[in-house]
Legacy VTK file of the C-alpha trace (Angstrom):
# vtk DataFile Version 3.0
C-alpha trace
ASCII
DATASET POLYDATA
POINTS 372 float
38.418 113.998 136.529
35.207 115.254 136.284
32.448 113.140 134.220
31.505 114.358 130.740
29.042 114.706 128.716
29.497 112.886 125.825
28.242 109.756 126.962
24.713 110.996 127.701
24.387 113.404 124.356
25.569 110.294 122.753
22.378 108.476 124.075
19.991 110.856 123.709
21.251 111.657 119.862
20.919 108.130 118.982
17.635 107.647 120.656
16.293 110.761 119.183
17.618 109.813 115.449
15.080 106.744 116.014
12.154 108.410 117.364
11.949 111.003 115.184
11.763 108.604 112.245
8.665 106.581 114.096
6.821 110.174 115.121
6.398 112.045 111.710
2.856 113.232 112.733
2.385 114.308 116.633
-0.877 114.999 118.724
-1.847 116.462 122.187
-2.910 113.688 124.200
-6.599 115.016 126.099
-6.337 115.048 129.349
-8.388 111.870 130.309
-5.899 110.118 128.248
-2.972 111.297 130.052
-1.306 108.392 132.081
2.170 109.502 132.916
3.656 113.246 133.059
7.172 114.008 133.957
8.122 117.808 135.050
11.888 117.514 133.630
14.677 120.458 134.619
18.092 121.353 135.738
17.448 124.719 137.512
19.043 125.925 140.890
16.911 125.432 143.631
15.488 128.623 144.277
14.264 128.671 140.312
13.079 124.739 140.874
10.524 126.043 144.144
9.526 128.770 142.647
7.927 126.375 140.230
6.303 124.385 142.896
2.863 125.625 141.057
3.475 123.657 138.413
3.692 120.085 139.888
0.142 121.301 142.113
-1.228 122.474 138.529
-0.314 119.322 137.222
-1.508 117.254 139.998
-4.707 119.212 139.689
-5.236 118.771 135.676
-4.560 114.956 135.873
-5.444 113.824 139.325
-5.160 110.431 138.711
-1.841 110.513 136.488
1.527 109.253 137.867
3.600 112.480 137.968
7.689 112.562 138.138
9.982 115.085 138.587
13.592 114.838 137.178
15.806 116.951 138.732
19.613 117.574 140.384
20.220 114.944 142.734
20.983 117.460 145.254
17.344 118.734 145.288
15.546 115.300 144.693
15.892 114.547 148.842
13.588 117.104 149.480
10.430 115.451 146.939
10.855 112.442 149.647
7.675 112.962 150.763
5.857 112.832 147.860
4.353 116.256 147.107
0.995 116.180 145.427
1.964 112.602 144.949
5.218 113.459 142.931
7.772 111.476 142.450
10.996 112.381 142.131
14.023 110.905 139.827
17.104 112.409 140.155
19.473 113.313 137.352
22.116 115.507 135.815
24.068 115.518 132.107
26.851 114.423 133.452
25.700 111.690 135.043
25.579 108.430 132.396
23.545 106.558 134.830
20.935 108.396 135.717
20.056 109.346 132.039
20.297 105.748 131.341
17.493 105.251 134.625
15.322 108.235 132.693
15.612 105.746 129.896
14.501 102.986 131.196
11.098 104.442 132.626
7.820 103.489 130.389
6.927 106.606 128.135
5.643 109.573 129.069
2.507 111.579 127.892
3.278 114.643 128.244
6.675 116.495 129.375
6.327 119.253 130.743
9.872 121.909 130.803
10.368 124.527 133.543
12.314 127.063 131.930
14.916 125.154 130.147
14.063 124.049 126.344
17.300 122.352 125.401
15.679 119.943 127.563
13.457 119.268 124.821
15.473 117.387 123.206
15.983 114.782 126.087
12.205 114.689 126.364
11.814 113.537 122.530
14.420 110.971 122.826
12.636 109.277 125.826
9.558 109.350 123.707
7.650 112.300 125.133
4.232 112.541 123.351
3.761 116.123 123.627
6.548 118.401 125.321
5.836 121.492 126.148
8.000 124.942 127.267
7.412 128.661 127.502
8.176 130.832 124.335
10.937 132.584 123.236
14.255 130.957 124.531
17.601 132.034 123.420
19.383 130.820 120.789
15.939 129.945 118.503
17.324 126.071 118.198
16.557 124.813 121.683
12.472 125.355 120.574
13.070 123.030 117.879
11.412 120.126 119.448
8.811 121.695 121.748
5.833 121.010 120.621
3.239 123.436 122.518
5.725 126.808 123.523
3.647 129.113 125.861
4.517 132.859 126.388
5.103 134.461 129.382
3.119 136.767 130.998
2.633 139.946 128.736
1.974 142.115 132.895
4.261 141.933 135.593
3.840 138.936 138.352
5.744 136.550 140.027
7.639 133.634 138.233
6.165 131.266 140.499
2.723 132.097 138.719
4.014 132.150 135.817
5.573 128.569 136.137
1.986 127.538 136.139
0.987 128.634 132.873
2.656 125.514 131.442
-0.241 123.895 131.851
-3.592 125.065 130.411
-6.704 125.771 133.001
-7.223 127.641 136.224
-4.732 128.510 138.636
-3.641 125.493 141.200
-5.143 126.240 144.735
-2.811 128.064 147.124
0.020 126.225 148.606
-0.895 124.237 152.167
1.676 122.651 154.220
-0.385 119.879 154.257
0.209 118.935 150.334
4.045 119.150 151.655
4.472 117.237 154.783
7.729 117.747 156.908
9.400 114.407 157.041
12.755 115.235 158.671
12.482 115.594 162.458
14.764 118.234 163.914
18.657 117.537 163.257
19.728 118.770 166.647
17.954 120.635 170.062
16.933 123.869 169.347
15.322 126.994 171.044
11.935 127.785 171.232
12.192 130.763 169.587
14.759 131.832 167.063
15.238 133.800 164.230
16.807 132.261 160.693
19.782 134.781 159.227
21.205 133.227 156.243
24.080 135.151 154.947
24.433 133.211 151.862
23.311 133.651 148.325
24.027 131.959 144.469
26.025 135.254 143.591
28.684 137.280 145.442
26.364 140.310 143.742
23.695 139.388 146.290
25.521 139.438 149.720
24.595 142.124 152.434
27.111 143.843 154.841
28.115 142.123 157.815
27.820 145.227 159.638
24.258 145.191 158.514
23.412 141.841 159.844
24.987 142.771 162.958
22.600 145.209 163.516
19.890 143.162 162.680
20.955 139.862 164.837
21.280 142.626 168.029
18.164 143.677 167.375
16.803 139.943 167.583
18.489 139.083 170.710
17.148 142.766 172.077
13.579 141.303 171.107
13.935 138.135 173.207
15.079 135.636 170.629
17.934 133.751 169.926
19.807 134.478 166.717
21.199 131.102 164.273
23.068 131.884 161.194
23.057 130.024 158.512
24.552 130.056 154.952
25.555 127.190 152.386
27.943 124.786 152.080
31.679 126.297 151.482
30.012 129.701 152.017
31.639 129.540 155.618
34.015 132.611 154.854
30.907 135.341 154.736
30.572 134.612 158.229
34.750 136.025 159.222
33.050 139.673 159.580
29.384 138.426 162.175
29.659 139.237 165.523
28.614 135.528 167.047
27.200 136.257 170.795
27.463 133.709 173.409
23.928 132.153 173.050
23.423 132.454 168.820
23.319 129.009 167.475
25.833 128.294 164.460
24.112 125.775 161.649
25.777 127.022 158.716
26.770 124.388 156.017
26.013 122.342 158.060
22.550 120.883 157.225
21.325 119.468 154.210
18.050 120.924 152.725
15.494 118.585 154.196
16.799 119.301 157.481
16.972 123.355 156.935
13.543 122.937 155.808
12.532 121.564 159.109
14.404 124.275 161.228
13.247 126.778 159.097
9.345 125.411 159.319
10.077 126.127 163.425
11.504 129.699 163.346
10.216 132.619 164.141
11.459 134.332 161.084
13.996 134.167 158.607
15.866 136.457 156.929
17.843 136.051 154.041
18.678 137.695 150.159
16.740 136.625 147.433
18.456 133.249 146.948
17.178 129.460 146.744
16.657 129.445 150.678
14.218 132.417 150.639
12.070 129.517 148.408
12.926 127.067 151.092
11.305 128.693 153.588
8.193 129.345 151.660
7.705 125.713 150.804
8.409 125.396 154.770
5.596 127.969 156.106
8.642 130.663 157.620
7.489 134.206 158.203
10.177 135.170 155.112
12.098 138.474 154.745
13.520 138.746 151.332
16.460 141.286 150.815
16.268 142.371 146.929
19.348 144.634 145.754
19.788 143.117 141.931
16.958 140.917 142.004
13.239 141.509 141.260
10.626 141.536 144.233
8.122 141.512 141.297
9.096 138.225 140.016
11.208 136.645 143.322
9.119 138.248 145.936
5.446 137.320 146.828
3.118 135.458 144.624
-0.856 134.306 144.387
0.724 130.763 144.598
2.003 131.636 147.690
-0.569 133.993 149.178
-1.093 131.847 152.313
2.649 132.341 153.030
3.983 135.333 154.822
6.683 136.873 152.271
7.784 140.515 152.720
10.361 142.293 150.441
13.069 144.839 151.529
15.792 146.822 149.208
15.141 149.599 146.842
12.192 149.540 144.436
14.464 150.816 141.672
18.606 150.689 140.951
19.766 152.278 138.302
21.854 149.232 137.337
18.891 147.077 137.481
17.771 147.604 134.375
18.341 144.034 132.188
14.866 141.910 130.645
16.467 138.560 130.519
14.372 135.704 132.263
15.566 132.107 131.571
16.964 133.628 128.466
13.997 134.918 127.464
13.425 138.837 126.635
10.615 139.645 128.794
10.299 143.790 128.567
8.760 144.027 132.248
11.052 142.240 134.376
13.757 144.525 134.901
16.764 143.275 136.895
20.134 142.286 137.291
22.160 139.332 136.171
25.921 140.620 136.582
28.452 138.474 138.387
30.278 140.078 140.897
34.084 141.126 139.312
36.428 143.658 137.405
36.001 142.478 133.972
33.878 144.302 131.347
30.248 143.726 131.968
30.871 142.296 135.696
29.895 144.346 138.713
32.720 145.647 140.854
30.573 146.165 144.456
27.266 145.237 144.924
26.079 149.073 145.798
22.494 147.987 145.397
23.112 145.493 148.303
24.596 147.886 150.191
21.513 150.524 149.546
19.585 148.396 151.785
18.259 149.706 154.748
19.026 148.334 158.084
16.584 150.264 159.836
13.909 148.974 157.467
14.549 145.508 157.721
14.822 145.950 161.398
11.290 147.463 161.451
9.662 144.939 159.443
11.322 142.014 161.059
10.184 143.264 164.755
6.411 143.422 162.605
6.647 139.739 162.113
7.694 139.033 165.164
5.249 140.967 166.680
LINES 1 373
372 0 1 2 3 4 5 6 7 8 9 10 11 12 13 14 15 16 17 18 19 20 21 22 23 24 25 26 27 28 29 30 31 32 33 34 35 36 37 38 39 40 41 42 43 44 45 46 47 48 49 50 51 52 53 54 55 56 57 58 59 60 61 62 63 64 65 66 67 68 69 70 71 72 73 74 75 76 77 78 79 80 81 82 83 84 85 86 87 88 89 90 91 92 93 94 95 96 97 98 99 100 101 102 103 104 105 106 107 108 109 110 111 112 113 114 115 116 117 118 119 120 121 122 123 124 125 126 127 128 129 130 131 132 133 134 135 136 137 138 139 140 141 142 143 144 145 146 147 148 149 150 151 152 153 154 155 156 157 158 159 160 161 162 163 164 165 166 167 168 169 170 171 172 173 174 175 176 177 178 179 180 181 182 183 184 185 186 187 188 189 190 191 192 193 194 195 196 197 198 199 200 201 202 203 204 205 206 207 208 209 210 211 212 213 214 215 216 217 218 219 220 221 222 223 224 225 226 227 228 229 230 231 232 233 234 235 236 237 238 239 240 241 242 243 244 245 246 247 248 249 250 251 252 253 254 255 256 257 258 259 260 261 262 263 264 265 266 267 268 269 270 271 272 273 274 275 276 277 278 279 280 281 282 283 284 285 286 287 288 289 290 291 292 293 294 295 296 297 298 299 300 301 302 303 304 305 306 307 308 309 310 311 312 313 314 315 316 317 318 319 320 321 322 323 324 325 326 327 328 329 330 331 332 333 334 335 336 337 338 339 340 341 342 343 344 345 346 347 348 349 350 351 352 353 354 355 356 357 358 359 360 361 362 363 364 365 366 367 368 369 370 371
């Protein structure tokens, strides 16, 4: 049986009931006051690196604060090493204990929420002194208890810019490596030079052919390197249709993200759709190759954040399906795109056609570029 909720909503409703009799009247702390931030969320890990601007933002606004970062306990492995001195404190709403641990740390002075404002009410019940989210979530409620909401960008750019807007102040300085040191050594022996495919993605919508990344793995061996596919945990199945030569290296479910970051920070390349290991290789230095059918390069693709970091997009620049605002559920009129799941219901996309618009020969030619 799968853990429920209650227990935790029934923590944070009682502990809220109390604080918001003891805060009637609420005030930004200034930043030389701030002591203790905490970067709270429950995004999907491609959504969650993406935001990596934020924690150097914060890091960079209060350089002497102790910063924390609640999030899944599947992602909190990777913040091992202490980003910009972050530390990480993994949680999820189903999980009594670890809201109970969030609980028992001293009081934050600011929260600051990635994308998800229901979260707001968590942050008040642990005391937050100031929380504060972007605009404009759907349904109007989960604002209630923000007290600062900040609007997204009003021109198109990347979310992982946008991310840093949460906080108030100049952009953080580009992403370096060196603010994110590899701690996992390599999990097994590996070629010198190899190329990352992963065939994987967070929706069936966002899957490529196999007969395209056939093409594309011979025309990595043809250009001297060796070929390993990858692609997530129970995602095993997308590989029954890959032509796997003699000498390609299999690593596919296979590695948790710590290690994947480390093989990926030694490829070559990688290649993969616009999923939550595109992000992983950014935050691991990879020459990345996005493939975009529903999603948007604008906001997925390339960012100033990331400017350091070699990020090229490939899939058509408009789809005439592509055409929903929603970000975070949040109406934002630029950021056209696609959220459909993959299926034969009303509203649900029956083939990916935008995936299958992409253009082997293109990615070819710009993968042989960053080899080159």
């Amino acid at each position: 049986m799968r853990p429920g909720r209650f227990p935790g909503r029934l923590l944070i409703f009682a502990a809220l009931f109390l604080r918001l009799l003891a805060q009637p009247w609420r005030r930004k702390p200034a930043p030389g006051a701030v002591r203790r931030v905490l970067v709270l969320h429950q995004f999907l890990l491609g959504d969650a690196l993406m935001a990596t601007s934020l924690l150097a933002k914060a890091r960079q606004r209060f350089p002497d604060a102790e910063i924390a970062l609640a999030c899944p306990p599947a992602q909190a492995p990777l913040y091992a090493g202490r980003p910009y001195g972050v530390r990480p404190l993994p949680w999820q709403p189903r999980d009594f204990a670890s809201i109970r641990r969030l609980f028992a740390e001293p009081r934050f002075d600011i929260v600051y929420l990635m994308g998800e404002n229901r979260l707001s009410f968590l942050a008040r019940a642990l005391g937050a002194r100031w929380v504060v989210g972007f605009a404009g979530e759907a349904p109007a409620y989960k604002n209630w208890l923000v007290d600062e909401a900040v609007p997204y960008a009003a021109e198109p750019e990347a979310w992982t810019d946008t991310a840093s807007r949460l906080i108030d102040g100049p952009e953080p300085a580009p992403f370096d490596l060196a603010d994110w040191p590899l701690e996992t050594q390599l999990p097994m022996a590996l070629p010198s030079d190899y190329v990352l495919l992963h065939v994987g993605a967070s929706s069936a919508t966002r899957y490529w052919t196999a007969a395209a990344w056939n093409r594309l793995a011979q025309a990595v061996r043809t250009a001297g390197c060796r070929v390993l596919w990858s692609c997530g945990p129970g995602e095993q199945s997308l590989l029954a249709g890959i032509e796997i030569a003699e000498h390609d290296v299999l690593v596919a479910g296979t590695l948790n993200l710590p290690q994947l970051r480390a093989v990926l920070a030694r490829a070559r390349a990688c290649v993969c759709p616009d999923t939550g290991i595109a992000h992983l290789a950014k935050v691991a230095g990879a020459p990345l190759l996005m493939l975009f059918g529903p999603g948007s390069e604008t906001l997925f693709g390339a960012s100033r954040f990331f400017r350091n970091q070699i990020c090229l997009g490939a899939g058509p620049a408009w789809f005439p399906c592509r055409g929903q605002s929603s970000v975070h559920h949040r109406e934002v009129e630029w950021a056209l795109r696609c959220g459909r799941k993959l299926g034969a219901r009303a509203g649900e996309c029956r083939r990916a056609a935008c995936m299958e618009a992409i253009d082997a020969d293109d990615v070819i030619r710009k993968l042989m570029g960053l080899l080159a």
